[in-house]
C-alpha positions in Angstrom: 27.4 -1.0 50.1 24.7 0.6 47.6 23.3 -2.9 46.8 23.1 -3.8 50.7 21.4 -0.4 50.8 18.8 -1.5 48.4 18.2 -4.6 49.9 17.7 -2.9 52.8 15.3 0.0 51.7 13.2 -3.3 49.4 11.5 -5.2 52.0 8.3 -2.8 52.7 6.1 -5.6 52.2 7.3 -8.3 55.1 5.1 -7.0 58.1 2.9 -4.4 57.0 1.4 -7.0 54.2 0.7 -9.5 57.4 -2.9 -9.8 59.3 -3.4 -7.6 62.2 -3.3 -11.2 64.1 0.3 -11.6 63.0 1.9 -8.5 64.5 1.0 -9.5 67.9 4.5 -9.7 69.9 6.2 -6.8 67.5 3.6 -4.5 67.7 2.5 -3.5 71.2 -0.5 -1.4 72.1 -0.8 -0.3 76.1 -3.6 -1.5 77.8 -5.3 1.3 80.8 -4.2 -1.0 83.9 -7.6 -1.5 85.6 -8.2 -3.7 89.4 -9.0 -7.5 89.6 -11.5 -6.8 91.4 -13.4 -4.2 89.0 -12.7 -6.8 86.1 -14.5 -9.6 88.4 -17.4 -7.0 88.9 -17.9 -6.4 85.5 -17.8 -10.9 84.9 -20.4 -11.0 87.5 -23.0 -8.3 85.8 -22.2 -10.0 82.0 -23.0 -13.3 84.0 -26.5 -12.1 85.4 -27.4 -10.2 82.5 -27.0 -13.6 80.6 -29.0 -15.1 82.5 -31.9 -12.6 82.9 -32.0 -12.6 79.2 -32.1 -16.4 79.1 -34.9 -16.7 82.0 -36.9 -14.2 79.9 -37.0 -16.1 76.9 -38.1 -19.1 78.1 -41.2 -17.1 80.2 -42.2 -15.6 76.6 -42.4 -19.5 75.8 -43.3 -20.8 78.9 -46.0 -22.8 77.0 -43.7 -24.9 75.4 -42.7 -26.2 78.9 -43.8 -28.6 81.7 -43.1 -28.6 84.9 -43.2 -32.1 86.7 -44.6 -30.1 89.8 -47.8 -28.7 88.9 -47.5 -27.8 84.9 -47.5 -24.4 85.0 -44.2 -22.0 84.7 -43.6 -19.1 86.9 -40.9 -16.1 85.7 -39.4 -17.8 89.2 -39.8 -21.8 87.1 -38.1 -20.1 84.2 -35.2 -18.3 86.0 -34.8 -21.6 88.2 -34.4 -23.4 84.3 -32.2 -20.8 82.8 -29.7 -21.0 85.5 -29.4 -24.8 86.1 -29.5 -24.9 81.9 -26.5 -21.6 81.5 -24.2 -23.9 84.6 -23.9 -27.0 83.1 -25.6 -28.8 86.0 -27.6 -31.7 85.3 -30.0 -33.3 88.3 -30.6 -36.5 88.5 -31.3 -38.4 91.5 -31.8 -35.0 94.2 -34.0 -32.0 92.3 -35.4 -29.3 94.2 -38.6 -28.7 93.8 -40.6 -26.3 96.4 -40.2 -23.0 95.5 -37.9 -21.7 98.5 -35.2 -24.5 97.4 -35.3 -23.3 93.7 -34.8 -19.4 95.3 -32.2 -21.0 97.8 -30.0 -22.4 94.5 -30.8 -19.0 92.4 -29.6 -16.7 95.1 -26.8 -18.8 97.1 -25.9 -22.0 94.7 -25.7 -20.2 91.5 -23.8 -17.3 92.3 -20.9 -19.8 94.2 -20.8 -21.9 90.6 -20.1 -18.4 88.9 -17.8 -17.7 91.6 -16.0 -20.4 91.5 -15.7 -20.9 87.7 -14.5 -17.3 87.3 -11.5 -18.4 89.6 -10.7 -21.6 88.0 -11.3 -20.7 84.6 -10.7 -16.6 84.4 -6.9 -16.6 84.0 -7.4 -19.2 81.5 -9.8 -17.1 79.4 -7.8 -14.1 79.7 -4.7 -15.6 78.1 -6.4 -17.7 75.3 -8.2 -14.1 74.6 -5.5 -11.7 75.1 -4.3 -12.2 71.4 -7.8 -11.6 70.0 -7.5 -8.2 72.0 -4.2 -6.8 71.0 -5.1 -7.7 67.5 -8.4 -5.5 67.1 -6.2 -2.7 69.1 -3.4 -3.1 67.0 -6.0 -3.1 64.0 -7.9 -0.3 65.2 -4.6 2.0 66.1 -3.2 1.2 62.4 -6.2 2.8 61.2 -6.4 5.8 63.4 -2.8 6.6 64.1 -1.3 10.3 62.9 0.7 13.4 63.2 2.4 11.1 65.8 6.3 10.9 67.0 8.6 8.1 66.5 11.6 7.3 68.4 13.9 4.8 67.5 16.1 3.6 70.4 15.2 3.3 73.8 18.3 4.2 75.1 19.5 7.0 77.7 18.8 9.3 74.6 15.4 8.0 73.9 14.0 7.9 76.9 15.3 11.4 77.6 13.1 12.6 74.7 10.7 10.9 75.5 10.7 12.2 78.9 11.2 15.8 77.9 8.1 15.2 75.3 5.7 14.1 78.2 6.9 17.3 80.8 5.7 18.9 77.4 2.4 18.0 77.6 2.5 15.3 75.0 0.3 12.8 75.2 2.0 9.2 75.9 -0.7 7.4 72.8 1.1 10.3 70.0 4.3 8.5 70.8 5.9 5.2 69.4 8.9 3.8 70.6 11.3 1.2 68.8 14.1 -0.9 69.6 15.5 -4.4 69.3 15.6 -5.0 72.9 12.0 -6.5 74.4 13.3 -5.1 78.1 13.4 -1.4 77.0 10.1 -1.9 75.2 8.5 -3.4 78.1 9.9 -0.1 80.0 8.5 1.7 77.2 4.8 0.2 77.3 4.7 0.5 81.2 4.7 4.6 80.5 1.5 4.2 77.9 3.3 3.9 75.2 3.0 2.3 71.9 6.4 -0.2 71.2 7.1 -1.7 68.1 10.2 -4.8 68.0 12.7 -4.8 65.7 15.3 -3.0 63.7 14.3 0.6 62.5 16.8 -0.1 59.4 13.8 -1.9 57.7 11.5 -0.5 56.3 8.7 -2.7 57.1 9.1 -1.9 60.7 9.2 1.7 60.0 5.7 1.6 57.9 4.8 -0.5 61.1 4.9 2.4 63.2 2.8 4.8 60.9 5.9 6.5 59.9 4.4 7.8 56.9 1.7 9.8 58.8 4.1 11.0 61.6 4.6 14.7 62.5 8.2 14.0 63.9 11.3 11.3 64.0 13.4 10.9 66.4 16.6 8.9 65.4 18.4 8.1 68.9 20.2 5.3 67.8 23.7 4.0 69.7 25.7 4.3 66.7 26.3 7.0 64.0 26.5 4.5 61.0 23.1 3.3 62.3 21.6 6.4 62.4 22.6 7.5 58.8 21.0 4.8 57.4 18.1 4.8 59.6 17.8 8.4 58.9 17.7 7.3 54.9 15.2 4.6 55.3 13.0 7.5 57.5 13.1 10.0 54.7 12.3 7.9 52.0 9.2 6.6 53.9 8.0 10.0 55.3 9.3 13.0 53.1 7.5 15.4 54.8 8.2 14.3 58.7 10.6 16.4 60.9 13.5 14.4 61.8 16.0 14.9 64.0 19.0 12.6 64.7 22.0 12.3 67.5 25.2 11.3 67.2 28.0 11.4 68.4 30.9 12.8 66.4 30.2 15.8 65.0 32.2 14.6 61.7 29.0 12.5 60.6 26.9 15.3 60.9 27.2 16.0 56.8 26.5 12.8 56.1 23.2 12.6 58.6 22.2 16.2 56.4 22.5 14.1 53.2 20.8 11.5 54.6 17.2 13.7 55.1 18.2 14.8 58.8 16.2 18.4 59.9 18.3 18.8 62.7 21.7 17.2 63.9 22.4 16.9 67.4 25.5 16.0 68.4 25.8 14.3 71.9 29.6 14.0 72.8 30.1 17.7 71.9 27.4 19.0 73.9 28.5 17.1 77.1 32.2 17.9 76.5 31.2 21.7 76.6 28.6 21.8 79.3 31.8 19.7 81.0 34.0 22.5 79.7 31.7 25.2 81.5 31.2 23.5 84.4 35.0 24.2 85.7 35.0 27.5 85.3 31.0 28.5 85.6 29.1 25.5 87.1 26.0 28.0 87.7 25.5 28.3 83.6 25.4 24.5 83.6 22.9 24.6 86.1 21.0 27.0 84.1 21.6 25.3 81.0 20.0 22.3 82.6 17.0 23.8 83.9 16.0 25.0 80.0 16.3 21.7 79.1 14.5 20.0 81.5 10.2 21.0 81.3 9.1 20.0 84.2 10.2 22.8 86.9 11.7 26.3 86.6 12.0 27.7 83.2 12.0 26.6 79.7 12.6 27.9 75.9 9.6 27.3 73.6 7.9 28.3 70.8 4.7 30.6 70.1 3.1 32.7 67.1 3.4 36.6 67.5 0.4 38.1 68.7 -1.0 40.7 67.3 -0.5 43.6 68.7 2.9 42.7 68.9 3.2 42.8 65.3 5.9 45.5 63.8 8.0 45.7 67.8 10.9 44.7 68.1 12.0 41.2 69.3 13.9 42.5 72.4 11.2 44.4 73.9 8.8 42.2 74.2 7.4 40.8 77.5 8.8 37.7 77.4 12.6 37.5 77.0 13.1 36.1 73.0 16.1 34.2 72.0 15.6 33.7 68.2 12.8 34.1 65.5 11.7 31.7 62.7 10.9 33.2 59.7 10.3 31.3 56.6 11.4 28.0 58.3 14.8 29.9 59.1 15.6 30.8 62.4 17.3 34.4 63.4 18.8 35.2 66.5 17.6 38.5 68.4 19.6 41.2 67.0 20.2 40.5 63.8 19.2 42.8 60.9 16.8 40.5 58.9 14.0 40.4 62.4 14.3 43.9 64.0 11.0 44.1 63.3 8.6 41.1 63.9 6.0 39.5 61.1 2.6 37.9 61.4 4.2 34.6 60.4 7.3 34.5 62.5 7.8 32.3 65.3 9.4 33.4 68.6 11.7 31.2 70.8 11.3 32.8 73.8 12.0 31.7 77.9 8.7 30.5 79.7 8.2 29.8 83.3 6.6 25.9 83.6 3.4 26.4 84.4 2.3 29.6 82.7 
């Protein structure tokens, strides 16, 4: 087991050691959905700004030209050149040459080429470029990414979190998801956010998502074994990142403590009591529910003392306090140790969404 471990923990070099090019298809960076129709506009104006550049060059050397007509190059003569030269069309046997047929294929001929060569060959273009894309956004978000969240697992749990993280106010780019399953990522990457495929027991896929400059882990794994040693892998990689693991039997919970874990929740216990509440005093599960869920009613978070409320007590404050963290420990209200509230301390307290 310790030398499977090892192995395990070893391989930091496989993906993180490969060229951003490489990472396309196991690391995913949301693109800002945009219309056809804008992306068609903004073709269109590269097109004619192309070609304005081109016609202007050749006026500067409109010397260096000859016109079969009468010698001499107009700005009209060198925008009529630059846009049979920039579409590929050669004349031959039929030329235009009065001035009103060149402005006739400028302003009606040319713009039906572009038109039609952005239908037939757009698509095209976008797939053989959409590599080159994701690779200087993946480059460019390994450089910048920090203080981020990770979740690993995309399951009921995961999402849940991730849910509750965006009714926080979190912002869908500080969050990386991964999982082995490309159908929860693609679910993940329609909400904005950043996926990464493959198994969070690596290590390599954990430096992958900038583990070692996140602010938080989440470990929402489906089994408890799986979660230990993904809890192992994250602590080693991030020592200073807040972790937090589910599982499901409360007997692991030692085990995810020795493993690096900040906090331990266990899922089957928490449902079996909210289930053991409900048939006695559904309204408390109801409750219950509505400080757990951010986006409506009320919720419990977390805000530095003011000042002036520096010295009162925790229970008569305006706002109804539930515990206080002092020294990265957390008292409840009513305890000896926080009858009087410090600069430093913390306050869980119950806020109405919105305020």
């Amino acid at each position: 087991m310790a030398g499977r471990l090892r192995a395990r923990l070893s391989d930091s070099g496989a993906l993180t050691d490969k060229p951003d090019f490489a990472l396309v298809g196991v690391l995913r960076v949301p693109e800002l959905e945009s219309s056809p129709w804008r992306a068609i506009y903004k073709r269109v104006l590269m097109a004619l700004g192309i070609l304005f550049l081109a016609a202007f060059v050749v006026y500067l050397d409109r010397d260096g030209y000859s016109d079969n007509q009468n010698g001499e190059l107009s700005f009209l003569d060198a925008f009529y050149y630059a846009t049979v030269s920039l579409s590929t069309t050669g004349y031959g046997d039929i030329a235009p040459m009065s001035p009103s047929a060149r402005l006739v294929n400028i302003l009606v001929i040319t713009p039906l080429r572009v038109l039609f060569l952005i239908l037939l060959v757009g698509t095209t273009l976008s797939v053989l470029t959409e590599r080159s894309r994701q690779a200087f956004k993946i480059q460019r978000w390994r450089r910048s990414v920090r203080n981020h969240t990770v979740v690993i697992g995309f399951g009921t749990k995961g999402r849940t979190a991730v849910d509750a993280m965006l009714g926080d106010g979190v912002s869908a780019s500080d969050i990386v998801v991964v999982d082995t399953d490309q159908t929860v990522l693609d679910a993940a990457s329609a909400l904005g956010l950043v996926t990464v495929h493959g198994s969070a027991t690596k290590s390599d896929v954990l430096r992958l998502t900038g583990a070692q400059h996140a602010a938080a882990i989440i470990v929402a794994t489906n089994r408890d074994d799986t979660a230990v040693l993904v809890t192992l892998t994250a602590r080693e990689i991030a020592p200073k990142a807040k972790i937090v693991a589910a599982i499901r039997e409360a007997e692991n919970t030692h085990l995810l403590r020795q493993s690096g874990a900040d906090s331990v929740v266990v899922s089957s216990e928490t449902a079996g009591r909210l289930l053991g509440i409900a048939t006695s005093t559904p309204s408390v599960v109801e409750m219950i529910e509505d400080l757990l869920t951010p986006e409506a009613g009320f919720a419990i978070a977390e805000r530095e003392v003011e000042r002036d409320e520096v010295g009162g007590s925790p229970r008569h404050l305006t706002d109804i306090v539930l515990g206080v963290v002092r020294g990265g420990k957390l008292f409840r209200v009513g305890t000896p140790e926080v009858d009087a509230v410090e600069a430093s301390d913390r306050l869980l307290y119950i806020r109405r969404v919105g305020d």
